[in-house]
C-alpha positions as CSV (number, residue, x, y, z in Angstrom):
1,X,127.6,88.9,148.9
2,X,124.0,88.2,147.9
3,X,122.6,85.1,148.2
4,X,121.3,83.8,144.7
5,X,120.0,80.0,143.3
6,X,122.0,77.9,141.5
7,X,119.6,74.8,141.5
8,X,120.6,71.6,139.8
9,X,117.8,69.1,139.1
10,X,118.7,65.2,138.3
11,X,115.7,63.6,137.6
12,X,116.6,59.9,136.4
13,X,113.6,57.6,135.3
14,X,115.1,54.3,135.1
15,X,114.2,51.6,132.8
16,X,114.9,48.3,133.9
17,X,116.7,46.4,131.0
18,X,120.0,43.7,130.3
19,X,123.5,45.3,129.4
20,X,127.1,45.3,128.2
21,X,129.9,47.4,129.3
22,X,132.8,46.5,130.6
23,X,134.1,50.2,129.9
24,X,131.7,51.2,132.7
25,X,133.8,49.5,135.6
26,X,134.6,53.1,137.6
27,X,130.7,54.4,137.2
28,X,129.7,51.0,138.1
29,X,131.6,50.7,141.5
30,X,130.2,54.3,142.8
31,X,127.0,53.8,141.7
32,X,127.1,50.4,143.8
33,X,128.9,51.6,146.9
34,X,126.9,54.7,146.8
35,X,123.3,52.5,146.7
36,X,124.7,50.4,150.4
37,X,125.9,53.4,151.8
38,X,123.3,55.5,151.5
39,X,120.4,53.1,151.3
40,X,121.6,52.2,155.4
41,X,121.0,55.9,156.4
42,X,117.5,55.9,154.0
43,X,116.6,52.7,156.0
44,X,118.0,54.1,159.5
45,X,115.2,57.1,159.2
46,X,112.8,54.9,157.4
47,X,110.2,52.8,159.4
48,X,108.5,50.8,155.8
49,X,109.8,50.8,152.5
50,X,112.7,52.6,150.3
51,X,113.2,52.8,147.1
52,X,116.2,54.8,145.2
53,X,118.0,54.9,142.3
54,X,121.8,55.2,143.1
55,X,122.7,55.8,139.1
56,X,120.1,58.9,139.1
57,X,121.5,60.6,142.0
58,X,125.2,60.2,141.2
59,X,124.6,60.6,137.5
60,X,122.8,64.4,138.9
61,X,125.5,64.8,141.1
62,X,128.2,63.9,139.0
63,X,127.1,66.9,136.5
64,X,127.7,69.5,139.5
65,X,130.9,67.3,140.6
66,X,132.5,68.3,136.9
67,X,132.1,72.4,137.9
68,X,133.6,71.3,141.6
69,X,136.9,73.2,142.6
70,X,139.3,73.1,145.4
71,X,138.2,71.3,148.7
72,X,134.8,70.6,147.8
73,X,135.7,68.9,145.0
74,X,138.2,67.1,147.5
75,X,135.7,66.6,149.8
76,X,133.3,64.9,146.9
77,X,136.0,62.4,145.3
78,X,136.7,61.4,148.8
79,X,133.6,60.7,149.9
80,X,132.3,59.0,147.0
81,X,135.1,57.5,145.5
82,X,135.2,58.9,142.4
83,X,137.4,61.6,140.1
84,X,137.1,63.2,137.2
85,X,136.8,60.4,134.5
86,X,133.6,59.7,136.4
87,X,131.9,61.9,133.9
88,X,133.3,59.8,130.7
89,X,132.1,56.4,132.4
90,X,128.9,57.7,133.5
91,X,128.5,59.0,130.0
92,X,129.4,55.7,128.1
93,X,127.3,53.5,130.7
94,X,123.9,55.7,129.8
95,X,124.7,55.5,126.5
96,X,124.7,51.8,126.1
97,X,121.6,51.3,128.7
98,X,119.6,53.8,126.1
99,X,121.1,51.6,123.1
100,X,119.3,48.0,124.2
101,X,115.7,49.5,123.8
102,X,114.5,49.0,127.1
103,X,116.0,52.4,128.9
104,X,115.5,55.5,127.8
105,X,117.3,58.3,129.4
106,X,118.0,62.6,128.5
107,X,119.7,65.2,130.1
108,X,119.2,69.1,129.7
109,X,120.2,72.4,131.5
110,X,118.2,74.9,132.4
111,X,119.9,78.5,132.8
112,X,119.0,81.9,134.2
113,X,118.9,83.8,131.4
114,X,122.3,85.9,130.6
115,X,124.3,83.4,132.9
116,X,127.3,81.9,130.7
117,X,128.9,78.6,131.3
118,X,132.2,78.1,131.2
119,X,133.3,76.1,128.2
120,X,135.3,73.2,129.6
121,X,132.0,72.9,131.8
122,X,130.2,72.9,128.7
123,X,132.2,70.2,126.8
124,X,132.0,68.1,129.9
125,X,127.9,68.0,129.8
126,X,127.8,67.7,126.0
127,X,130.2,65.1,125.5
128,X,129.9,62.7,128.3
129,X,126.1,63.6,129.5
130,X,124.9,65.0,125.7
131,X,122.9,67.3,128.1
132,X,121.3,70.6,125.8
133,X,120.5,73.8,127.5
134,X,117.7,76.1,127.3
135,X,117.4,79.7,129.3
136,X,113.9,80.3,131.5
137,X,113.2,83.5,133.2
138,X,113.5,82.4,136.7
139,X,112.9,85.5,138.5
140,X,110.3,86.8,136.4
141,X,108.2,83.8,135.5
142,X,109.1,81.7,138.2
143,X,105.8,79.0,138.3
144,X,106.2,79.1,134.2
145,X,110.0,77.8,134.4
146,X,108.6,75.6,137.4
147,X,105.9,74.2,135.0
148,X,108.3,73.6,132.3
149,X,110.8,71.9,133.7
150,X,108.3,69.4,135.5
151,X,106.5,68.8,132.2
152,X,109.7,68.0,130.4
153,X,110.5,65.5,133.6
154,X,106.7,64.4,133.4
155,X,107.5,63.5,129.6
156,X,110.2,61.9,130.1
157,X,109.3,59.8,132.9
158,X,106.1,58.9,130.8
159,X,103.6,60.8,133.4
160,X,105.2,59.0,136.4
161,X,106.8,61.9,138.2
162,X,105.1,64.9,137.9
163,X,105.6,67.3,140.2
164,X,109.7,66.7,140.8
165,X,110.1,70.5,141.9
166,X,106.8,71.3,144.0
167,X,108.6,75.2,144.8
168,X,111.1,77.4,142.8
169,X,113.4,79.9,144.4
170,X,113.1,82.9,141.6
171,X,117.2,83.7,142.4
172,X,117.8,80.2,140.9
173,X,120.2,80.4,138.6
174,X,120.6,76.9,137.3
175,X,118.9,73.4,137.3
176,X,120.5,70.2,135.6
177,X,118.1,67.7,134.8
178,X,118.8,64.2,134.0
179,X,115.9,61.7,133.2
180,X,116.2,57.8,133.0
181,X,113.1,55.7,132.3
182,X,112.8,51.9,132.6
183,X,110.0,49.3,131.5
184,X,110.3,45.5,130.6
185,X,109.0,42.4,130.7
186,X,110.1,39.6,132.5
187,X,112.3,37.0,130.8
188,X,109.5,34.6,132.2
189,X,106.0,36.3,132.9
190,X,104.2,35.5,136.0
191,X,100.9,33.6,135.6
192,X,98.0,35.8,136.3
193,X,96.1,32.7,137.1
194,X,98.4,31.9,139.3
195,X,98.3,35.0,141.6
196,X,96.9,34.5,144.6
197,X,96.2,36.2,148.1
198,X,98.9,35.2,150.8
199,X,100.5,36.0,154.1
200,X,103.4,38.1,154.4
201,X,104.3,38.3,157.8
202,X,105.7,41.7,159.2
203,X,106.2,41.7,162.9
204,X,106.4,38.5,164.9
205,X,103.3,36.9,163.9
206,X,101.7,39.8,162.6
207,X,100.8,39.9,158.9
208,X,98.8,40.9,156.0
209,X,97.2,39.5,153.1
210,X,98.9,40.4,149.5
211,X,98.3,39.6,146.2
212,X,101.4,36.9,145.8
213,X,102.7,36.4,141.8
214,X,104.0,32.7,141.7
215,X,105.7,30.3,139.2
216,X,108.6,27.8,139.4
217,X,111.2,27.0,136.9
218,X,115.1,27.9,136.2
219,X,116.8,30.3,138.3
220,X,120.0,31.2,139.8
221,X,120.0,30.9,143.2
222,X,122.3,31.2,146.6
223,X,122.0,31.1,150.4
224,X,124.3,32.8,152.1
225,X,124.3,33.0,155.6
226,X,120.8,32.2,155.9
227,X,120.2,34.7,153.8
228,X,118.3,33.3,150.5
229,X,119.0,35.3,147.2
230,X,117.3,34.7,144.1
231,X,117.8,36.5,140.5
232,X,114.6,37.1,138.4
233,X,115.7,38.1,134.8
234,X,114.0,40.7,132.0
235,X,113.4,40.0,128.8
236,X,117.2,40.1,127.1
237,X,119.1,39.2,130.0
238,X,120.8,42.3,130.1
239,X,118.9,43.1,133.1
240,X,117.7,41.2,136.3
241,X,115.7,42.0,139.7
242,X,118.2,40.8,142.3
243,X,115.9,39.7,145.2
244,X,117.3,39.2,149.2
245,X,115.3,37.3,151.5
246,X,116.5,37.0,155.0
247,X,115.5,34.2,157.5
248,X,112.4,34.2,159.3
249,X,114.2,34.3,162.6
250,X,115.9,37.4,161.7
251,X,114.1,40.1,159.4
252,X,117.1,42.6,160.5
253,X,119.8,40.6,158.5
254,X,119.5,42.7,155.3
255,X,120.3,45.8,157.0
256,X,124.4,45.4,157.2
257,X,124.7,44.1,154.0
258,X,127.4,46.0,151.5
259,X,128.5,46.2,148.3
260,X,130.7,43.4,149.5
261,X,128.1,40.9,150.6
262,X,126.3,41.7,147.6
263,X,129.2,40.8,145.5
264,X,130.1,37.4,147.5
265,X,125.8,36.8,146.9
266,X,126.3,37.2,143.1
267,X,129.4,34.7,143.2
268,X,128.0,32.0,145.3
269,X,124.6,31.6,142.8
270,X,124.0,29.0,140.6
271,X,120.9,27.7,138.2
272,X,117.9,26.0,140.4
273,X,115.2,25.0,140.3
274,X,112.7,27.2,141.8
275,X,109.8,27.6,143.0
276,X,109.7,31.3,143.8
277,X,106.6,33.7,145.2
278,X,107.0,37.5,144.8
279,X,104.5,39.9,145.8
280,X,103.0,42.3,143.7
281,X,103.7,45.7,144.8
282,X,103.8,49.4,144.1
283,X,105.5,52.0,145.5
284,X,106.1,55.5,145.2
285,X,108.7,57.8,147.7
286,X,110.2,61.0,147.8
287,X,113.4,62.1,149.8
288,X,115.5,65.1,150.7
289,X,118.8,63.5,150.6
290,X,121.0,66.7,151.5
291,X,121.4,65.0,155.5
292,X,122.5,62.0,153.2
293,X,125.2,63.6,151.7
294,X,126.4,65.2,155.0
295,X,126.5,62.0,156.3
296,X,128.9,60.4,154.0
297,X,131.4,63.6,154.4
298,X,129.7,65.9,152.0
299,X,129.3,68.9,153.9
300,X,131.3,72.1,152.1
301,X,128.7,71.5,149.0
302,X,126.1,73.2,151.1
303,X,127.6,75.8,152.5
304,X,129.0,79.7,151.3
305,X,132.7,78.0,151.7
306,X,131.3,75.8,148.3
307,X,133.5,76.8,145.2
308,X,131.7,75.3,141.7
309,X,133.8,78.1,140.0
310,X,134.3,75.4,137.4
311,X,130.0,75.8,136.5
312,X,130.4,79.3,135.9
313,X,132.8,82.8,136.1
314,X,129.5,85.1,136.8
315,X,128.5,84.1,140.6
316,X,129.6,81.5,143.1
317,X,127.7,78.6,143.7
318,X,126.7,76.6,147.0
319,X,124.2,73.6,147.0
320,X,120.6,73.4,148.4
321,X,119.5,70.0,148.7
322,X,119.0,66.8,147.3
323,X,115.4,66.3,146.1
324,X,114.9,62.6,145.3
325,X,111.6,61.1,143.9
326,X,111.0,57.6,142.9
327,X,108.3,55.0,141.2
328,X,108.1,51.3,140.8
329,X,105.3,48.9,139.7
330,X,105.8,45.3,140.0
331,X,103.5,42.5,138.2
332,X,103.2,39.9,136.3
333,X,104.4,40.9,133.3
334,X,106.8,43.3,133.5
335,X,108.6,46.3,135.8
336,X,108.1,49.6,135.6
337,X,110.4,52.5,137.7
338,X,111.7,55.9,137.5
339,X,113.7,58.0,139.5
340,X,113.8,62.3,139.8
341,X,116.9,64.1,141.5
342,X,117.0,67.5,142.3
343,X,120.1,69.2,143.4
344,X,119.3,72.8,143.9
345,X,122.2,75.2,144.4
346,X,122.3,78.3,146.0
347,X,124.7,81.1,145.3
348,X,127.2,81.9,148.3
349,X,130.4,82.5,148.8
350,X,121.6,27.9,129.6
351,X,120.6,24.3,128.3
352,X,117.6,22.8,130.1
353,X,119.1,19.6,132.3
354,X,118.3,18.6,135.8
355,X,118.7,21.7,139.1
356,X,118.8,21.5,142.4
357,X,115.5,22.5,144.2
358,X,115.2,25.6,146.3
359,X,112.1,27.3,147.6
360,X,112.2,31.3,147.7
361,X,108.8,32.5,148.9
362,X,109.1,36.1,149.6
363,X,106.6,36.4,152.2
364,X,108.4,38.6,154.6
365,X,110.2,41.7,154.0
366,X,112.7,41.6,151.4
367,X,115.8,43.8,149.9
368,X,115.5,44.1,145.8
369,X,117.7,45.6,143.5
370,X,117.8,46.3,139.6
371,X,120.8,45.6,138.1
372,X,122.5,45.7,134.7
373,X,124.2,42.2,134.4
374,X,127.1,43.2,131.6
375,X,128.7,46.7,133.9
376,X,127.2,45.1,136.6
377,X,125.3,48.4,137.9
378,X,122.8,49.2,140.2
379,X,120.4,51.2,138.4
380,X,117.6,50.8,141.5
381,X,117.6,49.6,145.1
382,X,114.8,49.3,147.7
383,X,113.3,48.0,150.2
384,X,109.4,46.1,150.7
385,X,107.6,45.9,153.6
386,X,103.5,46.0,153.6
387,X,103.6,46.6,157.2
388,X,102.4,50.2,158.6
């Protein structure tokens, strides 16, 4: 059978922002479990800093999990936990991140033209994703439906990712874009007078001068097996930077922490007083997550035993890969990150009142993570190191 392209592209640009939705509980636990999971293989291959969003890649992947069939669908649900009303909570959690006016997100489908969706698969991306479709000549104009597709992820990332797919098969068939953008300010801005060059210590004794953002006042605040956690809020409270800081004996203790010691971190905090130092920082990455996937048990997916018949009746469907890219600025005002996914497919077979003081100076590498306080979602997780 000849080997044609189905490729589905996620491209997530997250906006980091305060929410409400208890409805969101399922999406919420994969997306969470998902970020530990894969963020320990990320780290195991990575030698510096990581930065992913877990809600952009499941959110892409989801949209080819509702056209799974048989064992690969199987072999998805089981290795991420999820099933079909996946697609419904997904849908209602991006739905109420775009409603509080600090995350804007957009999905669309691109199609060969003269392939024909099946309607239940349809329904699924209009309902729960309101993803539209438009048909590019992928064989014939290949760099033109390559340039289009980046410039619509370009826009909606505003100009932060801009070269998502940097090649394009001309068998594809299919790519399924999803973009999320995030930008907001702090609930309490940094002072810029009070930013200051500092060590931040990498190796042993080895470190490097950064620029370090500082202020003190009202925070909540744990430490949990020396491990000291601090929660930085945006303006609106629906969202917060969740920062780890592990002890300076032991920069490896971040690297076994789950979904489960992030959960017992969020119930041990309370309001402090702090006097907190964060560094400014910038960071940009790019993955191919398909050894990711295989890792966690997805491994049919990728091969010419894949069945997506749900996608389409016209040709079967395998996946590619797992094209990830990322951005995040951090200063004194505000945060800025987005997140791409591309999953091509191939055919195949509080009132003020006296704290308790705590001093959280990140000046060693730290584990941060954006999360939506109401469903209780990761939208972002990574990793910061300025060593080399």
């Amino acid at each position: 059978m000849t080997a044609k392209i189905f490729r589905a592209v996620l491209v997530l640009a997250v906006v980091l922002s305060f929410a409400s939705m208890s409805f969101a509980s399922e999406a919420s636990e994969a997306v969470n479990n998902f970020a530990f999971s894969a963020g320990k293989i990320i780290m195991s291959n990575s030698a510096g800093n990581f930065f992913f969003s877990p809600l952009s890649i499941i959110s892409a992947f989801g949209m080819a999990y509702a056209g799974a069939s048989g064992d690969t669908a199987v072999e998805i649900e089981t290795s991420l936990g999820i099933n079909q009303g996946i697609h419904e909570s997904l849908g209602g959690l991006l739905r109420d991140l775009d409603g509080n006016g600090y995350v804007t997100s957009a999905n669309r489908v691109w199609l060969k033209n003269g392939l024909k969706l099946r309607k239940t698969y349809r329904d699924i991306l209009s309902v729960n994703y309101n993803a539209s479709a438009g048909r590019l000549d992928f064989k014939g104009k290949t760099e033109e439906s390559r340039k289009e597709i980046n410039i619509w992820v370009s826009r909606k990332t505003n100009g932060r990712i801009n070269d998502l797919l940097q090649t394009l098969d001309p068998e594809t068939r299919m790519i399924i874009t999803n973009a999320i953008y995030f930008n907001a300010e702090w609930r309490n801005k940094f002072p810029k007078s009070a930013t200051g060059n500092e060590k931040f210590y990498t190796v042993g004794d080895e470190y490097k001068e950064v620029p370090m953002m500082k202020q003190r006042g009202d925070f909540r605040y744990c430490e949990v097996d020396g491990v000291k956690v601090v929660a930085i809020p945006y303006k609106g409270y629906r969202l917060s930077m969740i920062v780890a800081l592990p002890p300076k004996e032991n920069l490896e203790a971040l690297k076994n922490a789950d979904a489960e010691t992030f959960s017992k971190w969020l119930d041990a905090m309370e309001m402090y007083d702090v006097d907190l130092w964060l560094p400014k920082f910038k960071t940009e990455t790019r993955y191919e997550l398909r050894n990711v996937f295989e890792a966690l048990g997805i491994k049919r997916a990728f091969t010419n035993y894949a069945d997506f018949s749900g996608i389409t009746a016209d040709e079967p469907l395998r996946a590619d890969g797992v094209i990830h890219q990322t951005f995040i600025n951090v200063d004194e005002e505000r945060t800025e990150a987005t997140a791409a996914t591309a999953v091509p497919m191939m055919m195949g077979t509080a009132m003020p009142m006296k704290r308790p003081f705590a001093e959280f100076h990140a000046e060693r590498p730290f584990m941060y993570f954006i999360r939506d306080n109401e469903s209780g979602t990761i939208l972002f997780m990574g990793y910061q190191n300025f060593g080399e």
